[in-house]
PyMOL commands that place a pseudoatom at each C-alpha (Angstrom):
pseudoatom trace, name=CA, resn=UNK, resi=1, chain=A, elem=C, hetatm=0, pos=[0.000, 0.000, 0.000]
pseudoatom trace, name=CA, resn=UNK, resi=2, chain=A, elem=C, hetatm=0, pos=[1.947, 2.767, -1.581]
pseudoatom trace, name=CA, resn=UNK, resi=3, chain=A, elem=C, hetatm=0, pos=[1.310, 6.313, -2.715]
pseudoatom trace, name=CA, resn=UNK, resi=4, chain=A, elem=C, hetatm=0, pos=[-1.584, 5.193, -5.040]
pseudoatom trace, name=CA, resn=UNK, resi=5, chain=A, elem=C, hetatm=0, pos=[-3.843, 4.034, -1.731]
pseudoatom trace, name=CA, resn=UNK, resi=6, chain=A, elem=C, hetatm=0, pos=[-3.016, 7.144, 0.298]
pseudoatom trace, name=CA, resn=UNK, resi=7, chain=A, elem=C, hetatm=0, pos=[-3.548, 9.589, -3.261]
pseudoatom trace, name=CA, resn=UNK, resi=8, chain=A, elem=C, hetatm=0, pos=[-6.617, 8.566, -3.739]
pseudoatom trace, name=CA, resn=UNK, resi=9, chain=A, elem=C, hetatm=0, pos=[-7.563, 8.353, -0.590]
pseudoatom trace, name=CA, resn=UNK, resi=10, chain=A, elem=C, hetatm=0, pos=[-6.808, 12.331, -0.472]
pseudoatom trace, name=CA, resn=UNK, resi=11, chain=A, elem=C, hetatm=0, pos=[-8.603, 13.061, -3.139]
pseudoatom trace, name=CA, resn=UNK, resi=12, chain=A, elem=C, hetatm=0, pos=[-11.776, 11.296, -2.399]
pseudoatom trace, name=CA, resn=UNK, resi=13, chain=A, elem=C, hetatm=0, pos=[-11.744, 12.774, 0.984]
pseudoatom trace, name=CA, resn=UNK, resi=14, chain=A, elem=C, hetatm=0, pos=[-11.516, 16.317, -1.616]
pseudoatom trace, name=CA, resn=UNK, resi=15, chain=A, elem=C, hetatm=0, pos=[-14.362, 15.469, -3.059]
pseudoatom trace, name=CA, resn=UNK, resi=16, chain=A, elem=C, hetatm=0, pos=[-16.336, 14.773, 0.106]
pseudoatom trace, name=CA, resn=UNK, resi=17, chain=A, elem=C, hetatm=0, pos=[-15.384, 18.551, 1.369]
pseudoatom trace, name=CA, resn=UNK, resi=18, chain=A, elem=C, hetatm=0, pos=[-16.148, 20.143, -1.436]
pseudoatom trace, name=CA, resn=UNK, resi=19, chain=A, elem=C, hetatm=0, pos=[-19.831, 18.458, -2.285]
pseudoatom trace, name=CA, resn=UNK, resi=20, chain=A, elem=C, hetatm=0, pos=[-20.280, 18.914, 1.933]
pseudoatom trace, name=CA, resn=UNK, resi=21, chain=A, elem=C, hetatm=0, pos=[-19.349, 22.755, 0.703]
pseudoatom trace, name=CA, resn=UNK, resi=22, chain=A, elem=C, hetatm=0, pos=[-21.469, 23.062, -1.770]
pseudoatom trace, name=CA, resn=UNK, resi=23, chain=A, elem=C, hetatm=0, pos=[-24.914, 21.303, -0.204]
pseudoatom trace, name=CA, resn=UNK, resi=24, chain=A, elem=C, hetatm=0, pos=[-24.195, 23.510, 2.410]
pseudoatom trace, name=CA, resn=UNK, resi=25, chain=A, elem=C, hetatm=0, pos=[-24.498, 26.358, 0.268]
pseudoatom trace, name=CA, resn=UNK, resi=26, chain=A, elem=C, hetatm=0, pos=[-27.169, 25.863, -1.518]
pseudoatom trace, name=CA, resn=UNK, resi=27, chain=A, elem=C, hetatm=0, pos=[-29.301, 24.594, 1.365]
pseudoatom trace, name=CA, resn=UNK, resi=28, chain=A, elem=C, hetatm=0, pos=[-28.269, 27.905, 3.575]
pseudoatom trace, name=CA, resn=UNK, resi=29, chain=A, elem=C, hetatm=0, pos=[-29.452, 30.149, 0.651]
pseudoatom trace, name=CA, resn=UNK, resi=30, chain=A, elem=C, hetatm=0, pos=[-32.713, 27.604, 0.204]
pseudoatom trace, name=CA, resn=UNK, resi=31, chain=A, elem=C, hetatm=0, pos=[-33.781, 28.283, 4.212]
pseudoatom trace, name=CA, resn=UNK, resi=32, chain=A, elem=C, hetatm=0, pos=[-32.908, 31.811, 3.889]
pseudoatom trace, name=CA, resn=UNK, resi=33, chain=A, elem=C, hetatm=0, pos=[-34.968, 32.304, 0.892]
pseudoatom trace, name=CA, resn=UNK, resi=34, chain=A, elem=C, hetatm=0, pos=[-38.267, 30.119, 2.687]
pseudoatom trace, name=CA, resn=UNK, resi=35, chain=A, elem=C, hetatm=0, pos=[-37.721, 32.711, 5.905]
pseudoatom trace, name=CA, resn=UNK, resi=36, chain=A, elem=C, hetatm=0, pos=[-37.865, 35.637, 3.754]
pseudoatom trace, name=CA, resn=UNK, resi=37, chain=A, elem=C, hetatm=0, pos=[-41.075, 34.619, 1.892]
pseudoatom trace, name=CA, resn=UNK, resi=38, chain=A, elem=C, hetatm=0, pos=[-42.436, 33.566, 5.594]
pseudoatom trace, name=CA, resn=UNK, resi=39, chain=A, elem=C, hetatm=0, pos=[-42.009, 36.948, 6.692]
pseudoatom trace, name=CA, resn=UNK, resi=40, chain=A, elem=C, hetatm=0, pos=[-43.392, 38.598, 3.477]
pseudoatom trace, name=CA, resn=UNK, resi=41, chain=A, elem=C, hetatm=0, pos=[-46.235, 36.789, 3.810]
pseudoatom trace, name=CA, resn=UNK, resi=42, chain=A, elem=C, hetatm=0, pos=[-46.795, 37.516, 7.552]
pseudoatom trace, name=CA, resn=UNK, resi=43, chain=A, elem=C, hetatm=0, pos=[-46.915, 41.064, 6.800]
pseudoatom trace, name=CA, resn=UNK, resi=44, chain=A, elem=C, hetatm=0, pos=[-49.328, 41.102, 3.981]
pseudoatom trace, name=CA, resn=UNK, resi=45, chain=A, elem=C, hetatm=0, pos=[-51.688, 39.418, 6.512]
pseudoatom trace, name=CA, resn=UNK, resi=46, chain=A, elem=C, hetatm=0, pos=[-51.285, 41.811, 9.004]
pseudoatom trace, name=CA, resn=UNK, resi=47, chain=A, elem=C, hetatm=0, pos=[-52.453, 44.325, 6.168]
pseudoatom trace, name=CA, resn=UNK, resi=48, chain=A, elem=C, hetatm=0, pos=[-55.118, 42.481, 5.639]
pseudoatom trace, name=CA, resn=UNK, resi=49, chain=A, elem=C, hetatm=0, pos=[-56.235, 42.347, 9.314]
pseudoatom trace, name=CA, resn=UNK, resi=50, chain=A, elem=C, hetatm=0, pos=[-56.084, 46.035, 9.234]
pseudoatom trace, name=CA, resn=UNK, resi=51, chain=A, elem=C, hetatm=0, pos=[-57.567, 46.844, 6.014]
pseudoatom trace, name=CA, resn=UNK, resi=52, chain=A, elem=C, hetatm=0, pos=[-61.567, 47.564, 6.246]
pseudoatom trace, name=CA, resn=UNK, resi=53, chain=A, elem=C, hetatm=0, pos=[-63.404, 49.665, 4.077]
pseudoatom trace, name=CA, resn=UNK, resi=54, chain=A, elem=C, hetatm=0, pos=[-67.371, 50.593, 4.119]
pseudoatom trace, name=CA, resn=UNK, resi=55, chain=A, elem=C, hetatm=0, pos=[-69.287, 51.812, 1.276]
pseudoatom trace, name=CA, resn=UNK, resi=56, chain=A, elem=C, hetatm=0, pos=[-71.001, 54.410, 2.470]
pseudoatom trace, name=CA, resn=UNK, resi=57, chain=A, elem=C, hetatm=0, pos=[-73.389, 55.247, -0.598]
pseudoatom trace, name=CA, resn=UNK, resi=58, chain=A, elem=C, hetatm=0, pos=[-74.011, 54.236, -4.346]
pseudoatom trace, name=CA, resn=UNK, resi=59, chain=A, elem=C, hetatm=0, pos=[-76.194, 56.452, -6.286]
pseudoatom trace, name=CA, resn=UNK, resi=60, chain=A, elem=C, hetatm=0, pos=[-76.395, 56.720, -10.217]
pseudoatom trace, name=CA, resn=UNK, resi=61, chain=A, elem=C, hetatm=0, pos=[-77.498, 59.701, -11.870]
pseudoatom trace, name=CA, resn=UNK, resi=62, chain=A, elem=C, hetatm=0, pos=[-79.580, 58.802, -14.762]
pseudoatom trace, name=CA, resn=UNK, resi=63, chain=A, elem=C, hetatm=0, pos=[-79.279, 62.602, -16.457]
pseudoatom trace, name=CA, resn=UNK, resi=64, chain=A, elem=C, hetatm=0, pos=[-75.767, 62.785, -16.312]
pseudoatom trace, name=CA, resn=UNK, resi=65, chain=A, elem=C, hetatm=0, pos=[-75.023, 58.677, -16.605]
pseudoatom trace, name=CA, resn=UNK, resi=66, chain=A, elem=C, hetatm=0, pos=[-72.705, 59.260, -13.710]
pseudoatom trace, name=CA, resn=UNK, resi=67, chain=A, elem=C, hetatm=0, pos=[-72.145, 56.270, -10.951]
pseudoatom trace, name=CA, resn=UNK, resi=68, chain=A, elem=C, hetatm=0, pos=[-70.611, 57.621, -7.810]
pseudoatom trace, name=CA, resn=UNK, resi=69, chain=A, elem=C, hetatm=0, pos=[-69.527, 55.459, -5.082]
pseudoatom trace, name=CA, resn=UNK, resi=70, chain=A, elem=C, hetatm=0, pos=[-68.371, 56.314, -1.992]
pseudoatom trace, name=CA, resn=UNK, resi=71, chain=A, elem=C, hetatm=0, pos=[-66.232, 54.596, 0.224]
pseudoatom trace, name=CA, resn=UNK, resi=72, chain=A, elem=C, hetatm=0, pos=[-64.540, 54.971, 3.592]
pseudoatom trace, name=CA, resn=UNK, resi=73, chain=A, elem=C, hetatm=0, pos=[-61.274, 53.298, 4.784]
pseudoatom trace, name=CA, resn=UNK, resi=74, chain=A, elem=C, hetatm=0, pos=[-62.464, 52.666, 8.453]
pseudoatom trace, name=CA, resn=UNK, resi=75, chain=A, elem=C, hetatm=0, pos=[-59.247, 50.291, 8.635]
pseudoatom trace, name=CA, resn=UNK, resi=76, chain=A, elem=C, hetatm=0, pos=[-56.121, 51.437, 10.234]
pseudoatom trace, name=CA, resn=UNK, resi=77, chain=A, elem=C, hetatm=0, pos=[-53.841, 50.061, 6.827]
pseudoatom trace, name=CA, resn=UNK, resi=78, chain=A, elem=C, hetatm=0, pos=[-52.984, 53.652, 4.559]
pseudoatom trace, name=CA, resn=UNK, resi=79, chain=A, elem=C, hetatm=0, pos=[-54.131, 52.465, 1.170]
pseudoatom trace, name=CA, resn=UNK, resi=80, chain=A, elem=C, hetatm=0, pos=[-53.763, 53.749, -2.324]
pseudoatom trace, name=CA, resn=UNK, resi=81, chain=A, elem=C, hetatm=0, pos=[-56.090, 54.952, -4.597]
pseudoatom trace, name=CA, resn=UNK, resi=82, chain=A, elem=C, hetatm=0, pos=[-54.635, 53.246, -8.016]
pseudoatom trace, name=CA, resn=UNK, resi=83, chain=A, elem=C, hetatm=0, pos=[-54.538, 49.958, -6.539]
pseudoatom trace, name=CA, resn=UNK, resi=84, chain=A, elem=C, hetatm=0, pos=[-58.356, 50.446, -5.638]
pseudoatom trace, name=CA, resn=UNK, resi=85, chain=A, elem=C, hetatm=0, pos=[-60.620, 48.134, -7.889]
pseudoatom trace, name=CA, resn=UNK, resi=86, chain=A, elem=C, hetatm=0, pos=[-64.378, 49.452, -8.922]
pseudoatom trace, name=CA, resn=UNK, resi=87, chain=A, elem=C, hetatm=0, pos=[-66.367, 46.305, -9.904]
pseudoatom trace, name=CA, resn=UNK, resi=88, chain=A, elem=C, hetatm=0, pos=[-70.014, 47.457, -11.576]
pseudoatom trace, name=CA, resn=UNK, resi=89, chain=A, elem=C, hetatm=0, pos=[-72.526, 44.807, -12.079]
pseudoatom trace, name=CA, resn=UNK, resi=90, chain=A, elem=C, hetatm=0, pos=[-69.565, 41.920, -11.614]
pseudoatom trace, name=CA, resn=UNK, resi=91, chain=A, elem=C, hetatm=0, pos=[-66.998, 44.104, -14.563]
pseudoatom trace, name=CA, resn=UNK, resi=92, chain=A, elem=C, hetatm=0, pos=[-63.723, 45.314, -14.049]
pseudoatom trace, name=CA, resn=UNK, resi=93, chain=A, elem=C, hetatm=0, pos=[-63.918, 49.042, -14.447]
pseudoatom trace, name=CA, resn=UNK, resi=94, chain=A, elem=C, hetatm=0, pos=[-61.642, 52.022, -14.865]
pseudoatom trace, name=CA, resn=UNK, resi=95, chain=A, elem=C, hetatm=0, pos=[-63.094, 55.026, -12.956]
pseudoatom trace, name=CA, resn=UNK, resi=96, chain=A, elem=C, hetatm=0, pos=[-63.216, 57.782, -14.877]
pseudoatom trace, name=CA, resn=UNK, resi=97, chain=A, elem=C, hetatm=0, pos=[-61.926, 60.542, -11.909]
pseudoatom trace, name=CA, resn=UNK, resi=98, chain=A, elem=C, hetatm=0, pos=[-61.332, 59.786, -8.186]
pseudoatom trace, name=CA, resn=UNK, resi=99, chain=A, elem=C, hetatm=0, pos=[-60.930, 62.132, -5.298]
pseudoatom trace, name=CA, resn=UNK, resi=100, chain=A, elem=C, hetatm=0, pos=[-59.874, 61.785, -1.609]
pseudoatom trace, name=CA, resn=UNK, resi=101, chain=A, elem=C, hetatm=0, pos=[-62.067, 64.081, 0.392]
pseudoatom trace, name=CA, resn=UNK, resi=102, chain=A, elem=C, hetatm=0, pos=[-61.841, 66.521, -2.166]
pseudoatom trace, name=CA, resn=UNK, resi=103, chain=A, elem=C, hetatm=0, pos=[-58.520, 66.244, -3.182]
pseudoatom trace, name=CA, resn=UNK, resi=104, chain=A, elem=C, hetatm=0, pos=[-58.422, 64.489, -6.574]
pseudoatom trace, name=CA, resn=UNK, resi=105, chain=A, elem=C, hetatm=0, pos=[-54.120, 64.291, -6.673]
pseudoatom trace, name=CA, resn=UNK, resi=106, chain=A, elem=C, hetatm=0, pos=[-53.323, 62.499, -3.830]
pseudoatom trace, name=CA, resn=UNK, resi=107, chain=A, elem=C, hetatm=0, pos=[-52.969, 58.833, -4.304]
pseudoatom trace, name=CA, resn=UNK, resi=108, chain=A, elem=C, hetatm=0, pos=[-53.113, 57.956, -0.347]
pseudoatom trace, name=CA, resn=UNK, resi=109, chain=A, elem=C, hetatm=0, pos=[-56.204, 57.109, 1.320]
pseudoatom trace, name=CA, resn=UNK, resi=110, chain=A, elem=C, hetatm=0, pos=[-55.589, 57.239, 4.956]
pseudoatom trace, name=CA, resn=UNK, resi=111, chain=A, elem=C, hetatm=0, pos=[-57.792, 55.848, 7.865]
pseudoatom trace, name=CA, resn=UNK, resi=112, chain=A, elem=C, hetatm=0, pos=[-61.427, 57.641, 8.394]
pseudoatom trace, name=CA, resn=UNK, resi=113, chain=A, elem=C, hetatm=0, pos=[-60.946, 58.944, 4.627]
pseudoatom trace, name=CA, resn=UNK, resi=114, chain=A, elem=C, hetatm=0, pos=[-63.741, 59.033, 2.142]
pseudoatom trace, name=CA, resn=UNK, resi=115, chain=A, elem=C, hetatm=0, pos=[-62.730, 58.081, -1.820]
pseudoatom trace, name=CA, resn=UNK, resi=116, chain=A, elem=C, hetatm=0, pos=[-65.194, 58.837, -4.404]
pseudoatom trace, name=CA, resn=UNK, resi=117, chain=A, elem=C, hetatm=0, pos=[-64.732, 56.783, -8.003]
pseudoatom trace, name=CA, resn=UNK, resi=118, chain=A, elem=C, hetatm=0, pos=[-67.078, 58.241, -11.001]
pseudoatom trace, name=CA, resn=UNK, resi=119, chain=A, elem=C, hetatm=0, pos=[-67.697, 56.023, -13.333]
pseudoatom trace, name=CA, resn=UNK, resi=120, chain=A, elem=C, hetatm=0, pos=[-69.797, 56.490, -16.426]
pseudoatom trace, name=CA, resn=UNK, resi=121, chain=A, elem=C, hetatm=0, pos=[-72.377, 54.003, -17.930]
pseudoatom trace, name=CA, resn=UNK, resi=122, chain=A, elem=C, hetatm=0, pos=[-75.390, 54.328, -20.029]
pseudoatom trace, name=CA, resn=UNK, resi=123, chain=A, elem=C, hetatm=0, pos=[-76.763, 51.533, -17.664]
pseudoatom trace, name=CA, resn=UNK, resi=124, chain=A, elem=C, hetatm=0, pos=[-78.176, 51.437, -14.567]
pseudoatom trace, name=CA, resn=UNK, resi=125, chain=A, elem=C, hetatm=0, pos=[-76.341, 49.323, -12.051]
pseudoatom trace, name=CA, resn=UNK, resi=126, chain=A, elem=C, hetatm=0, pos=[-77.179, 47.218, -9.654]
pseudoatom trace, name=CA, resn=UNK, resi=127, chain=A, elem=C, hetatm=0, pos=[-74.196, 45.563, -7.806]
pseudoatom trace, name=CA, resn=UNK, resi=128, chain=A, elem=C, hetatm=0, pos=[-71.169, 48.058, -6.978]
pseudoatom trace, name=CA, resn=UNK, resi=129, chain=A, elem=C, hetatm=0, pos=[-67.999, 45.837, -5.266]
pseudoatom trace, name=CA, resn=UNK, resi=130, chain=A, elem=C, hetatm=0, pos=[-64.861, 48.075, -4.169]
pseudoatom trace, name=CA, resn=UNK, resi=131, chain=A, elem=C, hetatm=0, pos=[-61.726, 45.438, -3.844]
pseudoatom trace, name=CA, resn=UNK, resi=132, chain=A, elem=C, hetatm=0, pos=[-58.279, 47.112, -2.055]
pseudoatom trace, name=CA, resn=UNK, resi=133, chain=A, elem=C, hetatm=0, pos=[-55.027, 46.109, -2.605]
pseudoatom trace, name=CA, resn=UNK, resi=134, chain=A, elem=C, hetatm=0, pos=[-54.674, 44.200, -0.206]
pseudoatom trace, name=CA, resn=UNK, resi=135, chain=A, elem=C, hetatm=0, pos=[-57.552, 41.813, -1.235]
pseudoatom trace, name=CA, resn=UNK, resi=136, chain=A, elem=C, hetatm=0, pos=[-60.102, 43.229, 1.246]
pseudoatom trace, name=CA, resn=UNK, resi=137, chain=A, elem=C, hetatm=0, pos=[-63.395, 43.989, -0.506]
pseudoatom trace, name=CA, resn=UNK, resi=138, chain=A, elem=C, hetatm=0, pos=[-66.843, 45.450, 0.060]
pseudoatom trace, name=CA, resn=UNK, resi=139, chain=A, elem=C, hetatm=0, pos=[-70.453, 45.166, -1.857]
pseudoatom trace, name=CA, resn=UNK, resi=140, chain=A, elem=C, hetatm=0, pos=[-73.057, 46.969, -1.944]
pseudoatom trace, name=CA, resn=UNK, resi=141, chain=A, elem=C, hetatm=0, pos=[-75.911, 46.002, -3.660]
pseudoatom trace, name=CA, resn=UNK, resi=142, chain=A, elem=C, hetatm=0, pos=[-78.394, 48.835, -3.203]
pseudoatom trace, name=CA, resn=UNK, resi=143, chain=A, elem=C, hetatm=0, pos=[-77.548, 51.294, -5.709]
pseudoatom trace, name=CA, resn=UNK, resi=144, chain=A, elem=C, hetatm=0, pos=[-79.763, 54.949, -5.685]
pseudoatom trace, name=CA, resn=UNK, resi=145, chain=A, elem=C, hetatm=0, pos=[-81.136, 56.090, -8.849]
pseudoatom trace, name=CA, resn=UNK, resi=146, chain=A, elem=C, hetatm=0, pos=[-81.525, 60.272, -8.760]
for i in range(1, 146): cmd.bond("trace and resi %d" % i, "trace and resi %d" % (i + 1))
show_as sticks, trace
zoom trace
């Protein structure tokens, strides 16, 4: 048992290190990657928990063919207005103008805000559903014709 047992017993003990090297590696990075998405995911339901929103009225004006919905963020969550989703009658729908209290170019809709969406149709609805971004969503199914 000469050089040629004790080489090649050095380099399969190489090889052993360096695959141990590598699994560890890539399994460090794998658990890392599995905590971040954990975390992620615990804060976008802790959004959610705090996200509520009421619809306070509906009414459609049949002169103007204007829908205007208003809605309140009674939540404690700051939400935006562009990620704010009108449904009319079960449709996706882009509001035509949106205001915050008033102010139509803010993008924030903070707690105990109102947020009027116009939306123009030459039909009267009958189901109005407001979806945030965080997946929260409200319906209101009594729409006012003036």
């Amino acid at each position: 048992m000469g050089f040629g047992v004790s080489g090649s017993t050095a380099i399969i003990f190489l090889g052993v290190l360096i695959a141990t090297g590598t699994l560890y590696t890539a399994t460090s990075n794998a658990a890392e990657n599995v905590l971040d998405a954990q975390d992620a995911e615990s804060e976008r339901a802790l959004e959610r928990t705090n996200t509520e929103i009421t619809i306070a009225n509906a009414t459609y004006n049949s002169t103007s063919d204007v829908l205007s919905v208003n809605v309140t963020n009674t939540g404690a969550t700051t939400l935006e207005v562009d990620e704010t989703t009108l449904l009319v009658d079960n449709e996706y729908t882009a509001p035509g103008s949106t205001s915050v209290d008033g102010d139509t170019t803010t993008n924030l809709w903070y707690a105990g805000q109102n947020l009027t969406m116009n939306y123009t149709t030459t039909t009267t609805p009958s189901r109005v559903k407001v979806v945030t971004s965080t997946g929260v969503a409200v319906t209101n199914e009594t729409v006012v014709v003036s």
